[in-house]
mmCIF file as gemmi writes it, N, C-alpha and C atoms, coordinates in Angstrom:
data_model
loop_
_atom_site.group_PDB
_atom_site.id
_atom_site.type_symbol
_atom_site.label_atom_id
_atom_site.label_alt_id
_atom_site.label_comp_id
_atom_site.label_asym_id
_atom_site.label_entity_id
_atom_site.label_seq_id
_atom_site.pdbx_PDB_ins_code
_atom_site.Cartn_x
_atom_site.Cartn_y
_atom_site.Cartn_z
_atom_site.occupancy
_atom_site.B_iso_or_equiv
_atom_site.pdbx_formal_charge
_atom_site.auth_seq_id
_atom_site.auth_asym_id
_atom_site.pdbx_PDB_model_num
ATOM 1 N N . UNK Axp A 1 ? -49.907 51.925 -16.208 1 0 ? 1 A 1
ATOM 2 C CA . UNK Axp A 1 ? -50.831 50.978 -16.788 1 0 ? 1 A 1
ATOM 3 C C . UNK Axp A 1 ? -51.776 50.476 -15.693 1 0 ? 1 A 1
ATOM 4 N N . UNK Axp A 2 ? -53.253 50.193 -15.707 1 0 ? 2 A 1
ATOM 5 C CA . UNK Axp A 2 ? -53.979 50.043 -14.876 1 0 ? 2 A 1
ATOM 6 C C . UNK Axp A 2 ? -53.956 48.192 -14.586 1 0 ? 2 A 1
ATOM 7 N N . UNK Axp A 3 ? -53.914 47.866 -15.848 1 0 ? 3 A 1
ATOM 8 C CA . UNK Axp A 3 ? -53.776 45.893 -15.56 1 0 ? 3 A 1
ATOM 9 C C . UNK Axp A 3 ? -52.14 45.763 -15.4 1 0 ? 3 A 1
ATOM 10 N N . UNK Axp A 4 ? -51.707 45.862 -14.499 1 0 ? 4 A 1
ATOM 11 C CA . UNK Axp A 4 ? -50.279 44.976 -14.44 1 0 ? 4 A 1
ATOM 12 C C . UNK Axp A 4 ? -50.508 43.181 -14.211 1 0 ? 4 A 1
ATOM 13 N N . UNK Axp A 5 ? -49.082 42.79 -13.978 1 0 ? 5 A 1
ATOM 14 C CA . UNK Axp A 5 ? -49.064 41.374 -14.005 1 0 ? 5 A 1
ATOM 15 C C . UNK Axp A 5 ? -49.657 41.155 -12.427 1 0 ? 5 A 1
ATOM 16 N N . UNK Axp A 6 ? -49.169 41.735 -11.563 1 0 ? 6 A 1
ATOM 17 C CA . UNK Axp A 6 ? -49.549 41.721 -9.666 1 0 ? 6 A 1
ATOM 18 C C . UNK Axp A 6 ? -51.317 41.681 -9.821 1 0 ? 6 A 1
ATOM 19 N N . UNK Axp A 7 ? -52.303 42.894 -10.551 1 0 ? 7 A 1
ATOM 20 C CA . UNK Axp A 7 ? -53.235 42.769 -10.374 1 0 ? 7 A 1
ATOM 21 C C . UNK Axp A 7 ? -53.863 41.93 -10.748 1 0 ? 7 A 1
ATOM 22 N N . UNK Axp A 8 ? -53.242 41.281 -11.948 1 0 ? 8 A 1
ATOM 23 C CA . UNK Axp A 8 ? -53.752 40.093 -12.894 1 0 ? 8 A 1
ATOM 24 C C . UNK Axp A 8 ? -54.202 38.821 -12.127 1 0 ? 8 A 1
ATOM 25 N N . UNK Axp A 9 ? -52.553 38.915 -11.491 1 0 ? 9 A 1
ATOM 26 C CA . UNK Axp A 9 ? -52.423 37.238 -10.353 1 0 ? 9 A 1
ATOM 27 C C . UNK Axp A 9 ? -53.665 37.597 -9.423 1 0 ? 9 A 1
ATOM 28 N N . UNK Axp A 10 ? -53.584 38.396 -9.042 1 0 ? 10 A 1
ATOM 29 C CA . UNK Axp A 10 ? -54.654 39.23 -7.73 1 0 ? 10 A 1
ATOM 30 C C . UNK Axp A 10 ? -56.144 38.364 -8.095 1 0 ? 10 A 1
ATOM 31 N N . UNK Axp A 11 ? -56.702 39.167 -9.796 1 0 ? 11 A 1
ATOM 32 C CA . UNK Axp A 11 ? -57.993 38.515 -9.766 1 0 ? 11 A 1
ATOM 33 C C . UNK Axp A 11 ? -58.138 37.018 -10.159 1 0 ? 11 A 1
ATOM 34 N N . UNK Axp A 12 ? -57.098 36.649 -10.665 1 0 ? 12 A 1
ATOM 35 C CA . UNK Axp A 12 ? -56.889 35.011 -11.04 1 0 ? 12 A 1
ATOM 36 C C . UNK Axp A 12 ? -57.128 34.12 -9.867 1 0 ? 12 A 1
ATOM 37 N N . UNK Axp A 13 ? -56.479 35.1 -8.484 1 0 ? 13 A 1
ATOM 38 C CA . UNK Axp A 13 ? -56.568 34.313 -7.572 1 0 ? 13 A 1
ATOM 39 C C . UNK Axp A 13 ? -58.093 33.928 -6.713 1 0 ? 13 A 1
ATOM 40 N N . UNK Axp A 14 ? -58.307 35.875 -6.773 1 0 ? 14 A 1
ATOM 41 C CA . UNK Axp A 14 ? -59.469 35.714 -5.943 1 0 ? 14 A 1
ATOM 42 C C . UNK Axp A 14 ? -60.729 34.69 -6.529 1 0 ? 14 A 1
ATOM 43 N N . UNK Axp A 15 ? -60.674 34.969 -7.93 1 0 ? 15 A 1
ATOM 44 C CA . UNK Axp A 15 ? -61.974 34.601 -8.304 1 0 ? 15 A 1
ATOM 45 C C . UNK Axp A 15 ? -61.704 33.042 -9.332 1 0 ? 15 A 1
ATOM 46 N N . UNK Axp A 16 ? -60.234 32.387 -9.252 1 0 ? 16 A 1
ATOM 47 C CA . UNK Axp A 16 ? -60.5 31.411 -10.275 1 0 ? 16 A 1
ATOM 48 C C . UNK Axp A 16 ? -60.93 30.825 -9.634 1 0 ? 16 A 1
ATOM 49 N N . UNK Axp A 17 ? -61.067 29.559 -10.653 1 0 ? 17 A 1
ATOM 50 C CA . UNK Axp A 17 ? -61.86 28.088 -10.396 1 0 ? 17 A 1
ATOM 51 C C . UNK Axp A 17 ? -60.67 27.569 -9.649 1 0 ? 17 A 1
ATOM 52 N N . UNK Axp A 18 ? -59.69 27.436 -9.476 1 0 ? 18 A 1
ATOM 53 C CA . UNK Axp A 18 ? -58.765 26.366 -8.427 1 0 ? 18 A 1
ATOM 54 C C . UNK Axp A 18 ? -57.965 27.534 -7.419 1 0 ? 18 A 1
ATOM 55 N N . UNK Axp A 19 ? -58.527 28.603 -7.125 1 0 ? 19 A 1
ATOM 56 C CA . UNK Axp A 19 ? -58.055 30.054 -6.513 1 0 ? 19 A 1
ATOM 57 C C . UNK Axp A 19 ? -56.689 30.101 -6.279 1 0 ? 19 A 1
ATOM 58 N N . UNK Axp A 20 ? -55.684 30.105 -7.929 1 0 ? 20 A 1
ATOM 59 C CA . UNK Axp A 20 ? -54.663 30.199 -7.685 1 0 ? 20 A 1
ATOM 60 C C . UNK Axp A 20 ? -54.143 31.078 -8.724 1 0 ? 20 A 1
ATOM 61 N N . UNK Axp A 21 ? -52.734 31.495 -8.755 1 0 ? 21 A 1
ATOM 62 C CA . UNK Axp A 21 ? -52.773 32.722 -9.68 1 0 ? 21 A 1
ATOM 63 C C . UNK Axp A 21 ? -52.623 32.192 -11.021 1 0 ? 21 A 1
ATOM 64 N N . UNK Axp A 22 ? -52.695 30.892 -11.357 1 0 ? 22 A 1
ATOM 65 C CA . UNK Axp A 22 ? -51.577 30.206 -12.466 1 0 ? 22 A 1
ATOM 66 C C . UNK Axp A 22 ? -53.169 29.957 -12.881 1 0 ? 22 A 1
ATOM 67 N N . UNK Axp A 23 ? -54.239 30.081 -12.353 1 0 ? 23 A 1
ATOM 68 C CA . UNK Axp A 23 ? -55.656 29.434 -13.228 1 0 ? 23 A 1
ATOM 69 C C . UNK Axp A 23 ? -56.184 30.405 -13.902 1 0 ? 23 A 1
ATOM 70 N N . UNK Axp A 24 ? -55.553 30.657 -14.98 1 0 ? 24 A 1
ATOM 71 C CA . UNK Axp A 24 ? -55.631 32.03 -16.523 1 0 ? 24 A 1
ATOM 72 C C . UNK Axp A 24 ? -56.919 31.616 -17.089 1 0 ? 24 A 1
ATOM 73 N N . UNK Axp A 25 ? -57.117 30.821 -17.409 1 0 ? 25 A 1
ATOM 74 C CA . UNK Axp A 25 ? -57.878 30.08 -18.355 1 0 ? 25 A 1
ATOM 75 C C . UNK Axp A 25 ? -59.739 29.433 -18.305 1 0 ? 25 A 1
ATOM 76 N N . UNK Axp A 26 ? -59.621 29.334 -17.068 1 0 ? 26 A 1
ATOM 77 C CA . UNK Axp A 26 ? -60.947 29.164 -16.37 1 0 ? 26 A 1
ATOM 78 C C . UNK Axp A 26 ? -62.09 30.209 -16.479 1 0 ? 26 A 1
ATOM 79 N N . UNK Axp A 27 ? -63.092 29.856 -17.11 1 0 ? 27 A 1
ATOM 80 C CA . UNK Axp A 27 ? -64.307 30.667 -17.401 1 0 ? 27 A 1
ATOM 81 C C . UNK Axp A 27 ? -64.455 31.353 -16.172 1 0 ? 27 A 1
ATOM 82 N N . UNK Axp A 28 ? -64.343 31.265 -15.096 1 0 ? 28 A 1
ATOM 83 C CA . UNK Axp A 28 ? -64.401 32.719 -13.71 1 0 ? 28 A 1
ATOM 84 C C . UNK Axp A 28 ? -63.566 33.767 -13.843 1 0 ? 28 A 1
ATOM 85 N N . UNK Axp A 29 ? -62.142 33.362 -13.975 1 0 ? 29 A 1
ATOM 86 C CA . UNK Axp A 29 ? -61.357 33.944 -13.889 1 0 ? 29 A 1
ATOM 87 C C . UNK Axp A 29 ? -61.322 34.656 -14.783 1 0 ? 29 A 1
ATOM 88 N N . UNK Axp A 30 ? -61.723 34.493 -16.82 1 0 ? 30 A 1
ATOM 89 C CA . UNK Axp A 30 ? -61.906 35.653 -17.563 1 0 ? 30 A 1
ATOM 90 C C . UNK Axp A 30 ? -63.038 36.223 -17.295 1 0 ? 30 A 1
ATOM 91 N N . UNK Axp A 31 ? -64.065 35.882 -16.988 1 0 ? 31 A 1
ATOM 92 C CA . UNK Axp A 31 ? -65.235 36.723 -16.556 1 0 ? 31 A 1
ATOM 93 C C . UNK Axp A 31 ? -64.8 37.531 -15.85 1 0 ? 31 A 1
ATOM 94 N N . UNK Axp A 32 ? -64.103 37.402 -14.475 1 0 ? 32 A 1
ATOM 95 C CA . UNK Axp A 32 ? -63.186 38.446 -13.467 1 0 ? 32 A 1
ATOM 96 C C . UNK Axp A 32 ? -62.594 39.096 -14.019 1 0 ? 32 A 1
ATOM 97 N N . UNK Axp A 33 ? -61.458 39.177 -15.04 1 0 ? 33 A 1
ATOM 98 C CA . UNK Axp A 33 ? -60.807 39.616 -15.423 1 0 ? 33 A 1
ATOM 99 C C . UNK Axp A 33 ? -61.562 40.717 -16.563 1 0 ? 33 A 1
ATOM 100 N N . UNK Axp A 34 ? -62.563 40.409 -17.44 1 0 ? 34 A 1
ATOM 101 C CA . UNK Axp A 34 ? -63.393 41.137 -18.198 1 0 ? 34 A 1
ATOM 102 C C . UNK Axp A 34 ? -63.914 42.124 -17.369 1 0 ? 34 A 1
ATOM 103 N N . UNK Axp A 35 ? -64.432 41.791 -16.577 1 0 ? 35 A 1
ATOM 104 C CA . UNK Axp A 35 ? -65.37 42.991 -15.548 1 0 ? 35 A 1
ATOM 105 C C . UNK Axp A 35 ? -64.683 43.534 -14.886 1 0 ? 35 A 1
ATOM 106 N N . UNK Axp A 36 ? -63.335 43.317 -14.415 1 0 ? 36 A 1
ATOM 107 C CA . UNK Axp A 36 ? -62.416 44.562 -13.909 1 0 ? 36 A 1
ATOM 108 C C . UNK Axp A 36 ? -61.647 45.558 -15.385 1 0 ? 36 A 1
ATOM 109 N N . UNK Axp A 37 ? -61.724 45.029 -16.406 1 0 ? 37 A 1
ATOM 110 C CA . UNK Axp A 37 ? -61.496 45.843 -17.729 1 0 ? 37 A 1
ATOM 111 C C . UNK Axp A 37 ? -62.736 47.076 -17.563 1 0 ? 37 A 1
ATOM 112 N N . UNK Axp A 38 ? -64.311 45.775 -17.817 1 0 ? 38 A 1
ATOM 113 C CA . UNK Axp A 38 ? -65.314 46.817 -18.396 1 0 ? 38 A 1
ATOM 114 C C . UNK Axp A 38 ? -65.341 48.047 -17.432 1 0 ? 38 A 1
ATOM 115 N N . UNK Axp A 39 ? -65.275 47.789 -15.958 1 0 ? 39 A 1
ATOM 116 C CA . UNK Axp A 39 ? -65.399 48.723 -15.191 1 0 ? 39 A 1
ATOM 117 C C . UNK Axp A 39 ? -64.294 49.984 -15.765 1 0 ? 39 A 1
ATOM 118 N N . UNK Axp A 40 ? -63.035 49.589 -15.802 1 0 ? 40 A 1
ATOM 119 C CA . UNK Axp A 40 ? -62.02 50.535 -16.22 1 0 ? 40 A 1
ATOM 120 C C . UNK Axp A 40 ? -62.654 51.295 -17.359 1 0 ? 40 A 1
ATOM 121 N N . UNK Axp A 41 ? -62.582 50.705 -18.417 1 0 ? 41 A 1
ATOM 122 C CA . UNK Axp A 41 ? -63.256 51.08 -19.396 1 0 ? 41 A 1
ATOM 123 C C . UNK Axp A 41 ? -64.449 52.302 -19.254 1 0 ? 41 A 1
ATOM 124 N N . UNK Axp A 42 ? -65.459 51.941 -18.865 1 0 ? 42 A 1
ATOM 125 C CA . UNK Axp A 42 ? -66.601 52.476 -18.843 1 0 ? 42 A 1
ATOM 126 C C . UNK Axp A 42 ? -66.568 54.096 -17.787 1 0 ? 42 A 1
ATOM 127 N N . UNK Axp A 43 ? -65.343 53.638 -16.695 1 0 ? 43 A 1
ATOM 128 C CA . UNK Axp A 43 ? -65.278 55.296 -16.043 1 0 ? 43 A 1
ATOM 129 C C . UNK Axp A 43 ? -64.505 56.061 -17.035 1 0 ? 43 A 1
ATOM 130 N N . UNK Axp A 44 ? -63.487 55.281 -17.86 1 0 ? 44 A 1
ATOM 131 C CA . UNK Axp A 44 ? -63.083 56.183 -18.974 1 0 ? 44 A 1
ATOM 132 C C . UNK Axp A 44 ? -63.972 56.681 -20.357 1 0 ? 44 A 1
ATOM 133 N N . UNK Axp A 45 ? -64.773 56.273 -20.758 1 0 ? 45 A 1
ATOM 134 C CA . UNK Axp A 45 ? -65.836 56.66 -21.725 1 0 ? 45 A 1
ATOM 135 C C . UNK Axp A 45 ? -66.824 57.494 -21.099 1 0 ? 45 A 1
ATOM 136 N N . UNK Axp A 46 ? -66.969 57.542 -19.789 1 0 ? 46 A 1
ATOM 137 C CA . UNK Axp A 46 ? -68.065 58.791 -19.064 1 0 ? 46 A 1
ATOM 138 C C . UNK Axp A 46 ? -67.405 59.967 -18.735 1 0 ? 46 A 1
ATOM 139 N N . UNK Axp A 47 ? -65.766 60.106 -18.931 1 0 ? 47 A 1
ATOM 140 C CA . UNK Axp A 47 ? -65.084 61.069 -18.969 1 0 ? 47 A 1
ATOM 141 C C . UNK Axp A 47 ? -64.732 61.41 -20.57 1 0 ? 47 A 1
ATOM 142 N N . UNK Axp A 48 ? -64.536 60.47 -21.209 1 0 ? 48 A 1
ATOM 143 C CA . UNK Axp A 48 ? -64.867 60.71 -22.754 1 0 ? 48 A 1
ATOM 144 C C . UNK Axp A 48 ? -65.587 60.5 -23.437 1 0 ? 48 A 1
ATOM 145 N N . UNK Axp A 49 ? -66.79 61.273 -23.739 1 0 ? 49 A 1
ATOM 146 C CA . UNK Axp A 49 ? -67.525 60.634 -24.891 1 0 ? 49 A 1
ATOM 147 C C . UNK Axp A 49 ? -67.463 60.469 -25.767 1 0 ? 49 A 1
ATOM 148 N N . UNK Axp A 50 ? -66.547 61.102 -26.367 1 0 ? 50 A 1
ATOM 149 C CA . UNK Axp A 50 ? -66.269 61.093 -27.752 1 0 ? 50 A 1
ATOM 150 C C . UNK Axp A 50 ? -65.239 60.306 -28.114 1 0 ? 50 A 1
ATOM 151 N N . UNK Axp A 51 ? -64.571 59.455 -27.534 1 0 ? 51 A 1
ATOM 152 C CA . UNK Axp A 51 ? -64.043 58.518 -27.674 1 0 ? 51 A 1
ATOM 153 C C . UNK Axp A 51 ? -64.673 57.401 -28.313 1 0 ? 51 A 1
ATOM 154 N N . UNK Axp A 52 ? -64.858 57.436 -29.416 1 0 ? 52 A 1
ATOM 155 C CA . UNK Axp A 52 ? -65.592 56.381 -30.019 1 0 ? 52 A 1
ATOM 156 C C . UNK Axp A 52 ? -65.002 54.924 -29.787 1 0 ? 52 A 1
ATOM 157 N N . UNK Axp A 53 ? -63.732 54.791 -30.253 1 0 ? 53 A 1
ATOM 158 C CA . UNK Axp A 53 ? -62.785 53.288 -30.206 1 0 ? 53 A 1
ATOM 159 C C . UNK Axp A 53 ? -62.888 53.015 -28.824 1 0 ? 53 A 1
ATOM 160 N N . UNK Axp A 54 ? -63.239 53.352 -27.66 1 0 ? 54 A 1
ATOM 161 C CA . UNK Axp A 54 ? -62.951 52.858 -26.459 1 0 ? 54 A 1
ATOM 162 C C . UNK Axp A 54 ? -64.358 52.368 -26.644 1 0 ? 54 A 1
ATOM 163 N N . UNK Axp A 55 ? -65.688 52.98 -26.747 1 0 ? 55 A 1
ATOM 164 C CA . UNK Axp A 55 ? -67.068 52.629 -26.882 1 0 ? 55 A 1
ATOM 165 C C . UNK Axp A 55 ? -66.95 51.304 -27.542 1 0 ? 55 A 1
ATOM 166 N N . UNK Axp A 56 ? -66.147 51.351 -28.602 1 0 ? 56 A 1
ATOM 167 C CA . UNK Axp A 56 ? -66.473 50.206 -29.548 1 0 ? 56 A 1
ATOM 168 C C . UNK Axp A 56 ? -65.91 48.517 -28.525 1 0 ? 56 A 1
ATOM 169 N N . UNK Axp A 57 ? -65.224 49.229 -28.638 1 0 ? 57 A 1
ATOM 170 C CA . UNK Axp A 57 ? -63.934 48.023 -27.312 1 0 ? 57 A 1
ATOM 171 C C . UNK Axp A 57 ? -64.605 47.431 -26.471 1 0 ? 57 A 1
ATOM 172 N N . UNK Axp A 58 ? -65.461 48.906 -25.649 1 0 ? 58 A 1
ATOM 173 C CA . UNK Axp A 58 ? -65.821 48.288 -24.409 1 0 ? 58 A 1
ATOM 174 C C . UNK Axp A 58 ? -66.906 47.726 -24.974 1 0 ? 58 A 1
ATOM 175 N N . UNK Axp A 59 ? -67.822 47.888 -26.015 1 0 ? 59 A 1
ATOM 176 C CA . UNK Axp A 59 ? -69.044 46.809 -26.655 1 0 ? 59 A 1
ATOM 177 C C . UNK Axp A 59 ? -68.583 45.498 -26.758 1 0 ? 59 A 1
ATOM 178 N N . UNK Axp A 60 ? -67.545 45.311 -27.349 1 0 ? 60 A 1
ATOM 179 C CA . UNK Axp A 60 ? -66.973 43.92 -27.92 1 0 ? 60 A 1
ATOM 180 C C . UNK Axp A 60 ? -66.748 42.915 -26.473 1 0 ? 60 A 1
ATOM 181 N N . UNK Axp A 61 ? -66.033 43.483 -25.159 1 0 ? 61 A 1
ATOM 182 C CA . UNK Axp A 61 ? -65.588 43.321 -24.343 1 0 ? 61 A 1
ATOM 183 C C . UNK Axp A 61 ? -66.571 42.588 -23.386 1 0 ? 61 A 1
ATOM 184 N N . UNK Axp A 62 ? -68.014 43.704 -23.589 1 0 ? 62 A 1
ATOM 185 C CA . UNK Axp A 62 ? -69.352 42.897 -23.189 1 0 ? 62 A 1
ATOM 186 C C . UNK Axp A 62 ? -69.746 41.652 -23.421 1 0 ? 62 A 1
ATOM 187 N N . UNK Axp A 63 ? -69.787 41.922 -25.29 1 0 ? 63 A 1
ATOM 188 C CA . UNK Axp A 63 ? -70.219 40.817 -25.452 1 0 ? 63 A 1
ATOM 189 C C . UNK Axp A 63 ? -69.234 39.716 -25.227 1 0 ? 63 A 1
ATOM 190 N N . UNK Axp A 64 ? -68.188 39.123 -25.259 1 0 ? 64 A 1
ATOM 191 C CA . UNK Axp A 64 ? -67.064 38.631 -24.712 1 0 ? 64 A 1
ATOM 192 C C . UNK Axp A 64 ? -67.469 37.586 -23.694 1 0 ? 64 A 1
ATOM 193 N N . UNK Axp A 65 ? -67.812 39.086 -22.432 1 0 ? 65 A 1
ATOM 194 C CA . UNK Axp A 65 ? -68.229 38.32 -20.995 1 0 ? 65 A 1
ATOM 195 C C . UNK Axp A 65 ? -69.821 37.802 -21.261 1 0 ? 65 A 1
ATOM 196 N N . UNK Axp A 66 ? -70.381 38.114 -21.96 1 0 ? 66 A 1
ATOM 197 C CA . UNK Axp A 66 ? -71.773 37.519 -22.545 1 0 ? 66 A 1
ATOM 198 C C . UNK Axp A 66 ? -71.54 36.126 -22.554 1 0 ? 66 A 1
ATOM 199 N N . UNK Axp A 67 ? -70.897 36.18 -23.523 1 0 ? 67 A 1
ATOM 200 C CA . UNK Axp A 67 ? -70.563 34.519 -24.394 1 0 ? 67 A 1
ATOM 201 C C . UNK Axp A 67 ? -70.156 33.846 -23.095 1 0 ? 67 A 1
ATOM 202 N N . UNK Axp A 68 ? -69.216 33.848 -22.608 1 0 ? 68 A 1
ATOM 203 C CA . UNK Axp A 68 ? -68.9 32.81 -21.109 1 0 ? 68 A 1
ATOM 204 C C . UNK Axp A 68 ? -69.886 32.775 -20.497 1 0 ? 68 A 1
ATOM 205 N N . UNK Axp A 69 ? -70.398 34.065 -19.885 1 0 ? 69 A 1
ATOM 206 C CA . UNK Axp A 69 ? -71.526 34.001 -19.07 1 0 ? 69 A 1
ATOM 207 C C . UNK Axp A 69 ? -72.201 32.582 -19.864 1 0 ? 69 A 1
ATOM 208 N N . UNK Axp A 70 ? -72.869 32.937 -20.774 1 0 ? 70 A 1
ATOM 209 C CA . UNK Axp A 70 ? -73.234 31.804 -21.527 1 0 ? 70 A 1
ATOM 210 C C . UNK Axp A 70 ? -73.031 29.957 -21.702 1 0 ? 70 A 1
ATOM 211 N N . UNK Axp A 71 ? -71.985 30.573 -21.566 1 0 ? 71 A 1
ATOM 212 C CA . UNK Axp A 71 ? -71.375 29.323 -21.637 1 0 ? 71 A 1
ATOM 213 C C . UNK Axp A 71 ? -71.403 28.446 -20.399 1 0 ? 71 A 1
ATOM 214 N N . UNK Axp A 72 ? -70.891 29.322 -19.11 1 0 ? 72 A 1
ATOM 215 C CA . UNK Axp A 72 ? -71.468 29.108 -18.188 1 0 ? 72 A 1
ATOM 216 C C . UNK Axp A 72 ? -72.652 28.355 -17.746 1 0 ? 72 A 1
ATOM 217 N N . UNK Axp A 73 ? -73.557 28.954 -17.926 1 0 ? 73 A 1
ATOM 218 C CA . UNK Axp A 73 ? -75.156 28.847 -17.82 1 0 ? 73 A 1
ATOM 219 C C . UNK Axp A 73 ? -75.76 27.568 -18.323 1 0 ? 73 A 1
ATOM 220 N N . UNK Axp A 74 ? -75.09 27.35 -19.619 1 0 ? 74 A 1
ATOM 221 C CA . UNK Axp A 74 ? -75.105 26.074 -20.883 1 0 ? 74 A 1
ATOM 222 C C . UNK Axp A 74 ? -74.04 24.796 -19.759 1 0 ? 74 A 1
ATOM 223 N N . UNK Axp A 75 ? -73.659 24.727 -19.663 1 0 ? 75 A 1
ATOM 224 C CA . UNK Axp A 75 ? -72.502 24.08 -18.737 1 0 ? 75 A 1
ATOM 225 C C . UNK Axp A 75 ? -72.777 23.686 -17.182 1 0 ? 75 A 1
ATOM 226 N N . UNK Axp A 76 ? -72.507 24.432 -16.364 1 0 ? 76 A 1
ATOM 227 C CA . UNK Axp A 76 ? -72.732 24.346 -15.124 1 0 ? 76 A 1
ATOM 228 C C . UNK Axp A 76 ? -73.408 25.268 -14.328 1 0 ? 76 A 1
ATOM 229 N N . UNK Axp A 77 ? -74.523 25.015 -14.506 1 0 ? 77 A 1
ATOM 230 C CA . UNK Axp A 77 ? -75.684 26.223 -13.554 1 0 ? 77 A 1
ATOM 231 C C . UNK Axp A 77 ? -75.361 26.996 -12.373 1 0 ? 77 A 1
ATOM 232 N N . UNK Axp A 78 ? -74.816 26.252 -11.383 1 0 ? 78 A 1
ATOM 233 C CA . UNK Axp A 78 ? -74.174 26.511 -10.21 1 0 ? 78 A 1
ATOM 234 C C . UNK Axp A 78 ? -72.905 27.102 -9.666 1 0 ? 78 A 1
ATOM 235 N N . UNK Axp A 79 ? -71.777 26.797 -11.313 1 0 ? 79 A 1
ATOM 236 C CA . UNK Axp A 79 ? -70.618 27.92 -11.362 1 0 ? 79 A 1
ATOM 237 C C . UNK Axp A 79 ? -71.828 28.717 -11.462 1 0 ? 79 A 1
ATOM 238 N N . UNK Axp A 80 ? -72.127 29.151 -12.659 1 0 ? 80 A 1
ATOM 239 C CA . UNK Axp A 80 ? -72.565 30.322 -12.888 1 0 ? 80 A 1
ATOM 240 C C . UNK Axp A 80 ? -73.407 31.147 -11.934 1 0 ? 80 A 1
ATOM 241 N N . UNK Axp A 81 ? -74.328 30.631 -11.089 1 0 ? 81 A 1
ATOM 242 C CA . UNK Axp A 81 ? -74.651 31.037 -10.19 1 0 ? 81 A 1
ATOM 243 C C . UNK Axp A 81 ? -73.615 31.908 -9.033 1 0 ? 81 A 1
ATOM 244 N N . UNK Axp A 82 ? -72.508 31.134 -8.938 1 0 ? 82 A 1
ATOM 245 C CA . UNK Axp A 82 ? -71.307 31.845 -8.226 1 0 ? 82 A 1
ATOM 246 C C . UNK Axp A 82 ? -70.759 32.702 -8.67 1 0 ? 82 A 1
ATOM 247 N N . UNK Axp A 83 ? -70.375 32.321 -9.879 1 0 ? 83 A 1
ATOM 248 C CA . UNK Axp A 83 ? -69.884 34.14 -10.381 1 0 ? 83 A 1
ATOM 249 C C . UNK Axp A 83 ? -69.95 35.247 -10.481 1 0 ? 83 A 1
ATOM 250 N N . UNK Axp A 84 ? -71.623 35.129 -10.513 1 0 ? 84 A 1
ATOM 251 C CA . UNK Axp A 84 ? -72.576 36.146 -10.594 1 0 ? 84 A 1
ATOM 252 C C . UNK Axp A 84 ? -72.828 36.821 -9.316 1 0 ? 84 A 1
ATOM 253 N N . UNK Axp A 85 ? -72.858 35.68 -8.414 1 0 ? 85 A 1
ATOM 254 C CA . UNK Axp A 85 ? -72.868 36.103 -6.567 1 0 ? 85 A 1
ATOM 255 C C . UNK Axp A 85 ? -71.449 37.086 -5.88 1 0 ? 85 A 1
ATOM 256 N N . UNK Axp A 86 ? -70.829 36.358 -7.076 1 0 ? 86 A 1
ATOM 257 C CA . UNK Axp A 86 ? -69.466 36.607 -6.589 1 0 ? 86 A 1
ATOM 258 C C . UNK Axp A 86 ? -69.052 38.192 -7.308 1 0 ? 86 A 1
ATOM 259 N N . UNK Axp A 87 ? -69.364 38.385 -8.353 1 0 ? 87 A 1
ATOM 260 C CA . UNK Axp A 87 ? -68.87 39.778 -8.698 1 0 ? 87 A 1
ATOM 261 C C . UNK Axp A 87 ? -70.064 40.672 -8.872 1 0 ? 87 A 1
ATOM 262 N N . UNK Axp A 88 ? -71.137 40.313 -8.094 1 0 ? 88 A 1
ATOM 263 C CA . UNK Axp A 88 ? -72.126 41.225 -8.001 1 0 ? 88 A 1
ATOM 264 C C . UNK Axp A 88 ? -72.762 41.27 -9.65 1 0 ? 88 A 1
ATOM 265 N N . UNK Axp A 89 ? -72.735 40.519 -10.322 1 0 ? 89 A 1
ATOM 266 C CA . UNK Axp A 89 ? -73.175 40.711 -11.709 1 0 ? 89 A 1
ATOM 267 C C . UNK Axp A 89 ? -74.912 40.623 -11.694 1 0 ? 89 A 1
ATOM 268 N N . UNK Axp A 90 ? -75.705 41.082 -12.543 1 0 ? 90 A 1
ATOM 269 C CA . UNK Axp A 90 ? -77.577 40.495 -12.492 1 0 ? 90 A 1
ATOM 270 C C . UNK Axp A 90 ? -77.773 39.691 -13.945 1 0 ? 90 A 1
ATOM 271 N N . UNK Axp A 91 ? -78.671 39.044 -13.963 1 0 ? 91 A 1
ATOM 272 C CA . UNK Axp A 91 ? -79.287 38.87 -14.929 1 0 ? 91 A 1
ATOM 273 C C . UNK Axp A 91 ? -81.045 38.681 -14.959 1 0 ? 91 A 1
């Protein structure tokens, strides 16, 4: 399995809001956690194309990290600014 519980704590840590593994819940930390999916995701759909249900997934998954991003942005300008710095994201 590519997400175990070790890698989980891993990005919870690096990238939450209180950089600890127990901060699940914090709009960084699912953004982190989304974009180490989409990445997974997306090298697997360029090896399958025809995998439609993974396409669909990884759409939903986007929009997902959309909405926080969002939320983000709506909220605190300056997280969001970090997150974005922080996992290399553009807008």
């Amino acid at each position: 399995m590519y997400l175990n519980k070790e890698k989980k704590e891993e990005i919870f840590t690096q990238h939450g809001r209180e950089k600890k593994a127990t901060d699940t819940g914090s709009a960084e930390s699912q953004i982190a956690l989304f974009t180490y999916r989409i990445k997974h995701l997306t090298e697997h759909v360029k090896k399958n194309h025809k995998d439609h249900v993974t396409t669909r997934s990884l759409t939903r998954l986007v929009g997902k990290r959309r909405g926080l991003l969002d939320y983000l942005y709506a909220r605190d300008i300056e997280r969001y600014r970090a997150i974005i710095k922080e996992l290399g994201l553009r807008k």
